[in-house]
C-alpha positions as CSV (number, residue, x, y, z in Angstrom):
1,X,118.8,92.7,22.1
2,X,119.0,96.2,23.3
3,X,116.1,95.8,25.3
4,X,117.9,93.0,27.0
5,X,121.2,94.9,27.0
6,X,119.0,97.9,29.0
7,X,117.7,95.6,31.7
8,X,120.6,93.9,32.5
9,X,122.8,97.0,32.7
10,X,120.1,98.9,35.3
11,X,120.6,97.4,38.3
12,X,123.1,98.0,40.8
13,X,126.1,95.5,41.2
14,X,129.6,96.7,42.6
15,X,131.8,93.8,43.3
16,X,130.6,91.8,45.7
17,X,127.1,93.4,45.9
18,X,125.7,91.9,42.8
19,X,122.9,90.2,44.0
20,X,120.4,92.5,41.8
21,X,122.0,92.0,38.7
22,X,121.7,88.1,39.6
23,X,118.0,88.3,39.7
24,X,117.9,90.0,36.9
25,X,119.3,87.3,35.0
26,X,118.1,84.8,36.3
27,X,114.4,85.6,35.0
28,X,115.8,86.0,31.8
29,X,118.2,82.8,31.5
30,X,115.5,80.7,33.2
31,X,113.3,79.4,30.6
32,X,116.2,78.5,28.5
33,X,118.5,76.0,30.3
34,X,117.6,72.9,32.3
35,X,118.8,74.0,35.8
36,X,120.0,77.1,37.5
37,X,122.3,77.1,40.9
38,X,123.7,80.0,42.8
39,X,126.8,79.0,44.5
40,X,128.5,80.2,48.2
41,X,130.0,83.2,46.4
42,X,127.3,84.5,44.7
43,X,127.9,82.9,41.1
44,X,124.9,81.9,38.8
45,X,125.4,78.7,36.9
46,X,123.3,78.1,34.1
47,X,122.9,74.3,33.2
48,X,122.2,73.4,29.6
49,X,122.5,69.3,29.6
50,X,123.6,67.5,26.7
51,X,124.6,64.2,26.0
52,X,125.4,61.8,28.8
53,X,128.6,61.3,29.4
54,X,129.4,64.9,27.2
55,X,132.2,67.3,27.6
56,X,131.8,70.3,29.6
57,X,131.7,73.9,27.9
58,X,131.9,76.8,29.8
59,X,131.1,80.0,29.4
60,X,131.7,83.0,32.1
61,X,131.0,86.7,32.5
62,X,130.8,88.6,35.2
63,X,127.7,90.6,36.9
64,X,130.3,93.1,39.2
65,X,130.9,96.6,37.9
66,X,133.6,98.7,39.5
67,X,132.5,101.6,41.9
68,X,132.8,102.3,45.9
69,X,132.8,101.2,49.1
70,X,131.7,104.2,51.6
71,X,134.9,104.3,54.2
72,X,133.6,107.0,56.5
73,X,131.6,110.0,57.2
74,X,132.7,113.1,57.7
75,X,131.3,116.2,60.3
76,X,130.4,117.9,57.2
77,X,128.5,115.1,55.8
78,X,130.6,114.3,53.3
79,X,131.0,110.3,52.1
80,X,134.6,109.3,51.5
81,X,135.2,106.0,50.1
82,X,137.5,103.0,48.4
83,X,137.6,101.7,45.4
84,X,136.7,98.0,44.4
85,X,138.3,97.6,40.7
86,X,140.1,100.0,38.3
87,X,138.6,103.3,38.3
88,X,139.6,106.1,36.6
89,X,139.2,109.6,38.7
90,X,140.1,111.6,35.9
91,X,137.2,110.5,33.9
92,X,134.7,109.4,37.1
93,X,134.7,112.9,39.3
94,X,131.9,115.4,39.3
95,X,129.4,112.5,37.9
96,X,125.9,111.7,39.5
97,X,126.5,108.4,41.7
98,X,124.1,106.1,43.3
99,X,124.1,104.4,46.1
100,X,122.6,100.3,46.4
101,X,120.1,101.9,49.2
102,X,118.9,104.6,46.4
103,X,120.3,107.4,47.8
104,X,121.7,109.7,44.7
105,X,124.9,112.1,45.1
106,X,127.3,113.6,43.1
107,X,130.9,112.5,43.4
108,X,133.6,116.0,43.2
109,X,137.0,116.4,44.2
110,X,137.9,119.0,47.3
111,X,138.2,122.4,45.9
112,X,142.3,122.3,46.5
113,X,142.6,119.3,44.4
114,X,145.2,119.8,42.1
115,X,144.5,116.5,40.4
116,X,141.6,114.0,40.9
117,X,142.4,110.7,43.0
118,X,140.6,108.8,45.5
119,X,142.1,110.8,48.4
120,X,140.7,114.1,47.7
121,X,137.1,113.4,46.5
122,X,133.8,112.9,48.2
123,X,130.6,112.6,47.6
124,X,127.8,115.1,48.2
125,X,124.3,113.6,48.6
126,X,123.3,116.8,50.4
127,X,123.3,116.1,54.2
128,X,124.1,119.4,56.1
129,X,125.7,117.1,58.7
130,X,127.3,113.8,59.7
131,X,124.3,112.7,61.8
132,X,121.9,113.7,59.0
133,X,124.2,112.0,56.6
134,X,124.4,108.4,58.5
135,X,120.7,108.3,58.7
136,X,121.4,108.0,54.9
137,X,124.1,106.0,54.2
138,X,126.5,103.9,56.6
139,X,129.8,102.7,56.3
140,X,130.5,99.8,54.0
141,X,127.6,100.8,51.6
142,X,128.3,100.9,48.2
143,X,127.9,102.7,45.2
144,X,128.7,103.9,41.4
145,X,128.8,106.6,39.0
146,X,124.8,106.1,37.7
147,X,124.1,103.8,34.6
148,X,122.8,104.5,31.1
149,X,122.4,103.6,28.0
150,X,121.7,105.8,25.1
151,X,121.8,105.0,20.9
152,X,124.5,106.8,19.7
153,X,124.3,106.4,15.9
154,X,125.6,103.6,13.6
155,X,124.5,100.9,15.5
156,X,126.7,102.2,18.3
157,X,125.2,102.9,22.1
158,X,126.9,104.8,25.0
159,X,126.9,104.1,28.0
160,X,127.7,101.8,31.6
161,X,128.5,99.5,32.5
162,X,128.8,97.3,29.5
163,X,131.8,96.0,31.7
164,X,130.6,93.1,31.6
165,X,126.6,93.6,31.5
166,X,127.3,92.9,27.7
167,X,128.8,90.3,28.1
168,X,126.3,88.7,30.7
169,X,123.8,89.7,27.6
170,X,125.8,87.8,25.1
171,X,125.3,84.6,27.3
172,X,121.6,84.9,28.0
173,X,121.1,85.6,24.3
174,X,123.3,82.7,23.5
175,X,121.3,80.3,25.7
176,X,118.0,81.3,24.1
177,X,119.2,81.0,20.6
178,X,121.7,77.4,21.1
179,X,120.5,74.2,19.1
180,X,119.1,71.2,21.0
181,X,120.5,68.4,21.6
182,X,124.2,70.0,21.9
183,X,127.4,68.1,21.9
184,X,128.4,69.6,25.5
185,X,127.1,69.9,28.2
186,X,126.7,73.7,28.6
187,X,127.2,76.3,31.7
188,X,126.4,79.5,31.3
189,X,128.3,81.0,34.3
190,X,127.8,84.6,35.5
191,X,130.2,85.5,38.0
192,X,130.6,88.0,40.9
193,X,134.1,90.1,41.9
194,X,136.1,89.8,38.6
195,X,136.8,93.4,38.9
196,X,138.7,92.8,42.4
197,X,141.3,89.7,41.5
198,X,138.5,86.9,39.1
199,X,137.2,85.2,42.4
200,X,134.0,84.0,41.4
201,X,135.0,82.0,37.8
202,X,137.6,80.6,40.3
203,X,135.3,78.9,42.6
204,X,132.7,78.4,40.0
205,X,135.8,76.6,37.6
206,X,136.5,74.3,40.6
207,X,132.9,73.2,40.9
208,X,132.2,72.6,37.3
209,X,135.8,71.3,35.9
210,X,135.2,71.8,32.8
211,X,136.8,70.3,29.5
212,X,136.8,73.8,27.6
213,X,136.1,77.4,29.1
214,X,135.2,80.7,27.5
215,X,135.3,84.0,28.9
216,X,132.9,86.7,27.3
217,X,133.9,90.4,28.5
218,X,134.9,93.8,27.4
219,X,138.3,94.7,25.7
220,X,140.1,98.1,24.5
221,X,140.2,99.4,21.1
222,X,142.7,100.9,19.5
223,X,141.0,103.3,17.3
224,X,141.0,106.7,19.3
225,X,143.8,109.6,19.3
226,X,146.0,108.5,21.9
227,X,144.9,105.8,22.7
228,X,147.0,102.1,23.4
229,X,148.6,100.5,20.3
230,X,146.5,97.6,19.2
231,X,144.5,96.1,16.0
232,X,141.3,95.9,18.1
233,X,138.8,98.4,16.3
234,X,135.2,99.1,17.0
235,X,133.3,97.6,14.3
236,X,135.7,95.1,13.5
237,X,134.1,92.1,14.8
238,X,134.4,90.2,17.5
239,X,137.6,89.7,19.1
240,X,139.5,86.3,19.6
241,X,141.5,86.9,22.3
242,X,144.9,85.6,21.6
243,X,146.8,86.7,25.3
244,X,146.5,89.9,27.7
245,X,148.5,90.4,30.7
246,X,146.8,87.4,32.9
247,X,146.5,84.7,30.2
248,X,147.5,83.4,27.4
249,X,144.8,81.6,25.0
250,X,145.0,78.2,24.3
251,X,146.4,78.5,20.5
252,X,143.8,75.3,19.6
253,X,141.0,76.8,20.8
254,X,142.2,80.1,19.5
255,X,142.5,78.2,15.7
256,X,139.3,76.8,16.0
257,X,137.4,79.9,16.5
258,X,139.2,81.5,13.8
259,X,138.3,78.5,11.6
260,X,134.5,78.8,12.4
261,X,134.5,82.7,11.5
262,X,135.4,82.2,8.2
263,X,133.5,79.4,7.5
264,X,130.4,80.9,8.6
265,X,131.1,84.3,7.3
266,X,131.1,86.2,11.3
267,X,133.6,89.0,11.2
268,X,136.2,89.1,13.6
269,X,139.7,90.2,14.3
270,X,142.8,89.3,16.8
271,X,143.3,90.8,20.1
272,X,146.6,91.1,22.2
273,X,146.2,93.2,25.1
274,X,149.1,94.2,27.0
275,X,147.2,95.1,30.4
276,X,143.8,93.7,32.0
277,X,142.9,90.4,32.2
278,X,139.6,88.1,32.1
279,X,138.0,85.0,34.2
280,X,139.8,83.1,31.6
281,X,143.0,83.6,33.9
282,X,141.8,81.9,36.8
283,X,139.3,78.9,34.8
284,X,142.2,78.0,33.1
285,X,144.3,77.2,36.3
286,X,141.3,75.7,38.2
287,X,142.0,71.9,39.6
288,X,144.2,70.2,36.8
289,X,143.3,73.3,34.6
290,X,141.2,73.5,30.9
291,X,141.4,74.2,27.4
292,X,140.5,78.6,27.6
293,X,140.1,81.1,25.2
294,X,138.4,84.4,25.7
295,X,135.5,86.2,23.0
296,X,136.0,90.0,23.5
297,X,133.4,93.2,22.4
298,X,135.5,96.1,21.3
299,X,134.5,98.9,24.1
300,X,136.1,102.2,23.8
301,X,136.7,104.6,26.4
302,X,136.3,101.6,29.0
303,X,136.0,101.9,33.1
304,X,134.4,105.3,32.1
305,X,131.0,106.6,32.3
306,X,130.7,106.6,28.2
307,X,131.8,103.2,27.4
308,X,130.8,103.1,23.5
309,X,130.2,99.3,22.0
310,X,128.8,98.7,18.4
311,X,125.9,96.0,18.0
312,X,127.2,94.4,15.1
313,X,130.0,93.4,17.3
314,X,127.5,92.1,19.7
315,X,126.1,90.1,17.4
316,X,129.5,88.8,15.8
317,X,130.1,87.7,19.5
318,X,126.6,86.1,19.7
319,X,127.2,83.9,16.3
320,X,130.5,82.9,17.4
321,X,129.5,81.6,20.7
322,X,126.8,79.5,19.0
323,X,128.9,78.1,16.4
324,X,131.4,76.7,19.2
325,X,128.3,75.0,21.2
326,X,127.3,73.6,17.9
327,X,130.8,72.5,16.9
């Protein structure tokens, strides 16, 4: 699994670039599922047939990691940029970056910076000039603080961007572990630009319809100094999401995965997160809408270069995945 975890998380993907990740995936879901598709956003849909006339399971996560879109160059060379998703300065500046052409750089603030924010930072990939620079990189190009992943100790591993590279794991893992025959009919559905409003599960929601959708991603703990007031703790198991600022759960689908944890032993706990959202938001109000609930990894520190996740998490999310395709 951490082998899997590793080559997912390497390639490049900001939102709306994430046709790397894609392929990526797609050699690795392939020999598992019946039928792939890649739809006019970008999405890859997994196909996993069951019986005929079967209800439709869906399961989402999303390929896009948050980063930069280069804005303009500068005389001195210098790259500034937007962001595309929630970053946060604070913890992002003076990191090594990379851009999806290759080029490496290091992202700083401007020397009079009395605090870090996206208007007094650029990044440094050592042009002495602006024409040097643009034979580089051009406007629109993006990029992101570097990805890594490293063991940590008790089970744990450090790194990015298990937002939502874990997640997209978690489904391919899922897929070559599920049962067959299965009750549903099964998509595994990675998406593209959650980080920038859920667009992709949108489209791909409206495509499918289906009877019952699940989103796998990344949620906050509640286990460091300082940090927001919630029962989410790393090594807790995984998380049933019950609402978070975009969605609320769908309480029967929220009892029933409670119900299969303890029958079947996988450890889990509750989540209510008061900020942040999922694909669940946006599957759930597709067409005439679905039955959605959310599976969440405990990540601390997330939207950070050290996002920390615990594998016996991973594999509580893994188990309870299963158990709903087989229930």
């Amino acid at each position: 699994m951490f082998d899997l975890i590793k080559d997912i998380m390497k390639p490049l993907g900001v939102s709306g670039r994430e046709g790397p990740v894609r392929d990526v995936i797609k050699e690795k879901i392939a020999p598992y599922v019946d039928e792939i598709t890649i739809d006019a956003l970008g999405n890859l849909i997994a196909h996993k047939k069951g019986a005929p006339g079967a209800k439709k399971l869906m399961f989402a996560a999303h390929m896009d990691e948050i980063g930069f879109f280069t804005t303009c160059i500068d005389d001195g060379g210098r790259i500034r940029y937007s962001n595309a998703g929630g970053i946060r300065f604070a913890e992002t500046v003076y990191s090594h970056v990379v851009f999806e052409n290759g080029v490496r750089g290091v992202l700083v603030a401007d020397d009079d910076a009395k605090e870090f924010n996206i208007k007094n930072g650029f990044v440094d990939i050592g042009a002495k000039n602006k024409k040097e620079a643009e034979r580089r990189v051009s406007v629109g190009d993006t990029f992101a603080v570097r990805g890594d992943i490293r063991r940590i100790g008790g089970g744990r591993i450090a790194g990015r961007p298990f937002d939502d590279r874990i997640g997209c794991a978690i489904l391919v893992e899922m897929a070559r572990r599920m049962k067959t025959p299965c009750p549903y009919d099964v998509y595994f559905v990675f998406t593209v630009q959650e980080e920038v409003g859920c667009r992709g599960s949108k489209t791909a929601a409206y495509a499918i319809m289906p009877d019952i959708a699940v989103a796998v991603d990344i949620t906050k703990t509640g286990d460091t100094p300082g940090s927001l007031k919630m029962a989410v703790e790393l090594g807790g198991g995984a998380a049933i999401k019950v609402k978070d600022n975009s969605a609320i759960s769908s309480p029967e689908l929220v009892d029933k995965m409670i119900k299969l944890c303890r029958e079947r032993k996988i450890k889990y706990q509750l989540e209510v997160l008061t900020m942040g959202g999922t694909d669940a938001s946006s599957m759930q109000s597709a067409g005439a809408g679905c039955m959605v609930g959310c599976i969440s990894i405990p990540t601390r520190y997330a939207h950070t270069p050290v996002e920390v996740i615990d594998m016996n998490d991973v594999s509580a999310c893994v188990e309870l995945g299963l158990a709903l395709i087989e229930e």
